[in-house]
C-alpha positions in Angstrom: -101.2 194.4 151.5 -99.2 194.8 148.6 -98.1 198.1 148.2 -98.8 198.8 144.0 -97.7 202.9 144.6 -94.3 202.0 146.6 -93.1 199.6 143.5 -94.1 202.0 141.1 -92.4 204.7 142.5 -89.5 202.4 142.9 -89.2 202.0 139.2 -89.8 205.6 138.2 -86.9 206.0 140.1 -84.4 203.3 138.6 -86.2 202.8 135.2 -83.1 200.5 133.9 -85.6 197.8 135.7 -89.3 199.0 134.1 -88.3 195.7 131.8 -88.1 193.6 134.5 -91.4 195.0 135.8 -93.0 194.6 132.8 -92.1 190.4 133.1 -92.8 190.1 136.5 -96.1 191.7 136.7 -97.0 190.0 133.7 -95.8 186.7 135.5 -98.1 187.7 138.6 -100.8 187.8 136.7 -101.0 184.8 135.1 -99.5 182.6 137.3 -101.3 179.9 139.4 -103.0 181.7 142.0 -100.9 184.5 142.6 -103.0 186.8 140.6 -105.8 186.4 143.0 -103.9 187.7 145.6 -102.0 190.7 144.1 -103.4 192.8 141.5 -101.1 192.0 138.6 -103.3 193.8 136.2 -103.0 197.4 137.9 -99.4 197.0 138.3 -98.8 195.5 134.8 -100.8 198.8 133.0 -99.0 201.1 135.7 -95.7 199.8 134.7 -96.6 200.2 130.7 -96.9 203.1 131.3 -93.5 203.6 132.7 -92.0 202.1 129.8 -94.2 204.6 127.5 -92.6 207.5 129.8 -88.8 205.8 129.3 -89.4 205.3 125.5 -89.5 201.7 125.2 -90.9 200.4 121.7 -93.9 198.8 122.1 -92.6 195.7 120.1 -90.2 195.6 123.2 -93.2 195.7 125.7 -95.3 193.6 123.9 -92.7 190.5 123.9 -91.8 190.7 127.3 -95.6 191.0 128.9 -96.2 188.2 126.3 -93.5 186.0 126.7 -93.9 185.9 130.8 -97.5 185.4 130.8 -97.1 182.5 128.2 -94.3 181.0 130.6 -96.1 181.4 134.0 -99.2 179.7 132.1 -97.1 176.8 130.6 -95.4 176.4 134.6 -99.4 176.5 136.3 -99.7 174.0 133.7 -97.1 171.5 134.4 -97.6 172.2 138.3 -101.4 170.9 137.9 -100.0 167.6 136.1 -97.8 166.9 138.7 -100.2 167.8 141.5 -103.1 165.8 139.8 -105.8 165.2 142.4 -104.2 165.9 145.2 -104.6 169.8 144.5 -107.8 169.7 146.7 -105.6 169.0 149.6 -103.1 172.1 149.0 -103.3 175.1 149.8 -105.2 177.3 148.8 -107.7 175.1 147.5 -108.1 173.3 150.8 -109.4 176.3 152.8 -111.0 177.6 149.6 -112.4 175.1 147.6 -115.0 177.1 145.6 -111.8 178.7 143.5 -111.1 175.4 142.4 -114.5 174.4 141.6 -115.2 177.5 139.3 -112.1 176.3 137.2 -113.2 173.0 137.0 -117.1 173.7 136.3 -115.9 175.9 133.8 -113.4 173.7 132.0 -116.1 170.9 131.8 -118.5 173.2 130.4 -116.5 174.8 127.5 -113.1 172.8 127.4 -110.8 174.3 124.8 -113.2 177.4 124.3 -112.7 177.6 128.0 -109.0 178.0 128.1 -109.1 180.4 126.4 -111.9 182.9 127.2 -110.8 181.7 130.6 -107.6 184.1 130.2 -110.1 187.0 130.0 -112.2 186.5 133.0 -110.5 187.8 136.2 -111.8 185.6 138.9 -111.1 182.1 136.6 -107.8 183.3 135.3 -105.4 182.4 137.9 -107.2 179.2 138.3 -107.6 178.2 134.5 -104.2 176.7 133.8 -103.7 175.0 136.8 -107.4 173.5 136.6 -106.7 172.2 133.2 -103.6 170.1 134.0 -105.3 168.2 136.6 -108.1 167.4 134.6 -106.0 165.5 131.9 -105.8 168.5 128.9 -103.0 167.2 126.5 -100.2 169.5 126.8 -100.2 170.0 123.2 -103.4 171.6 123.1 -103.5 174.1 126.2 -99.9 175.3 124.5 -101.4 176.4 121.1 -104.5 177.9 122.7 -102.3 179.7 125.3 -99.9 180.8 122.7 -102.6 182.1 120.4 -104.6 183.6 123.6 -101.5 185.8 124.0 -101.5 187.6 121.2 -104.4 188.9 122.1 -103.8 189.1 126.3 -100.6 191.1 125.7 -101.8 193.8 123.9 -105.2 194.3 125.5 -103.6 194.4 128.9 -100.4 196.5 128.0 -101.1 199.3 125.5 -103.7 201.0 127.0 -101.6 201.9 129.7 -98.7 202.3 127.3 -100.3 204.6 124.5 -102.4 206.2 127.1 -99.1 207.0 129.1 -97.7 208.5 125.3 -101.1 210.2 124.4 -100.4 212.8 127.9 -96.4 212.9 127.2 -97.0 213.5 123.7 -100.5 214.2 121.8 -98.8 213.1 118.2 -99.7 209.7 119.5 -103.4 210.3 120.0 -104.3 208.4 117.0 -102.1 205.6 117.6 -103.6 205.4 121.0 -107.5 205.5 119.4 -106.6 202.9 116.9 -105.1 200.4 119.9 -108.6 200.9 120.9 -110.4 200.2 118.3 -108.6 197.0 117.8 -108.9 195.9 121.7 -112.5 196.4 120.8 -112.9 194.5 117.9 -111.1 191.6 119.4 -113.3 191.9 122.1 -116.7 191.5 120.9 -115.4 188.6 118.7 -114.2 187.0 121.5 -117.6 188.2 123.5 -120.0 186.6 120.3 -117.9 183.3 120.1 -118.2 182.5 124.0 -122.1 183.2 123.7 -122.2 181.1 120.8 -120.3 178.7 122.4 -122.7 179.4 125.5 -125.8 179.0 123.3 -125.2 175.8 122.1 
């Protein structure tokens, strides 16, 4: 079991790496698989909040959570080209094939559109990437829907932690922190009525 509590603690106490913990729980996240495994997500809007408590700039937090999840994206990518079909046979699609299956079924129902809602939805994330290199996506493409995609992940998965981290240190940011979630929200249910538009059709 990975222990979320022990590696936050172990930042709190040497918070010259909470920039590093910001990339790598970004990383574990969005990477291939990995995600599934260990919950990136808590330990990514724990760790914001460590950088709120250290006085990072959220510009600062915002590039590096964006910046590693676009990277570990591009890499699932380029590992599902090279692995092609033969990803069935590998683990751990071999002993659990459904996980594979969602990401394709999805990616054949939605393509593009999927990619990108795909980032959103916790049990296709870790698979989306991947799936989408073996099925032939240009590489072209799944970049400038990932790169656009993480505009919005970045934000929506870091500042809560981060403002709501500020809003108990300091309550001058309290409006800051109900404007970041306002916008989350309206981002939201854009993204929400273009997938069941999408959906509809």
């Amino acid at each position: 079991m990975f222990d979320i509590d022990g590696v936050i603690l172990w930042l709190q106490q040497n918070p010259e790496w909470v920039a590093w913990g910001l990339f790598l729980s970004a990383f574990i996240e969005s990477f291939a698989i990995i995600g599934i495994f260990i919950p990136g997500v808590v330990l990514l809007i724990g760790i914001s909040g460590l950088a709120a408590a250290v006085d990072m700039h959220p510009f600062y937090v915002l590039i590096i959570v964006y910046s590693s999840s676009c990277v570990a994206d591009i890499t699932s990518f380029l590992i599902g080209i090279r692995l092609d079909k033969k990803i069935s046979s590998v683990w751990p699609f071999k002993s659990n094939p459904n996980w594979l299956r969602k990401g394709q079924d999805f990616f054949r129902d939605y393509g593009i559109l999927g990619v990108f809602v795909g980032r959103f939805i916790g049990p296709i994330r870790p698979v989306m990437p991947l799936t989408a290199g073996t099925m032939g996506m240009k590489f072209k493409h799944f970049l400038s829907v990932d790169l656009f995609s993480g505009l919005i992940w970045a934000p929506l998965y870091s500042l809560p932690g981060y403002y709501g981290t500020k809003l108990l240190l300091k309550t001058s940011y309290i409006l800051e922190f109900i404007a970041g979630l306002l916008l989350i929200s309206i981002l939201a249910i854009v993204l929400f009525k273009k997938f069941s538009n999408k959906s509809k059709n």
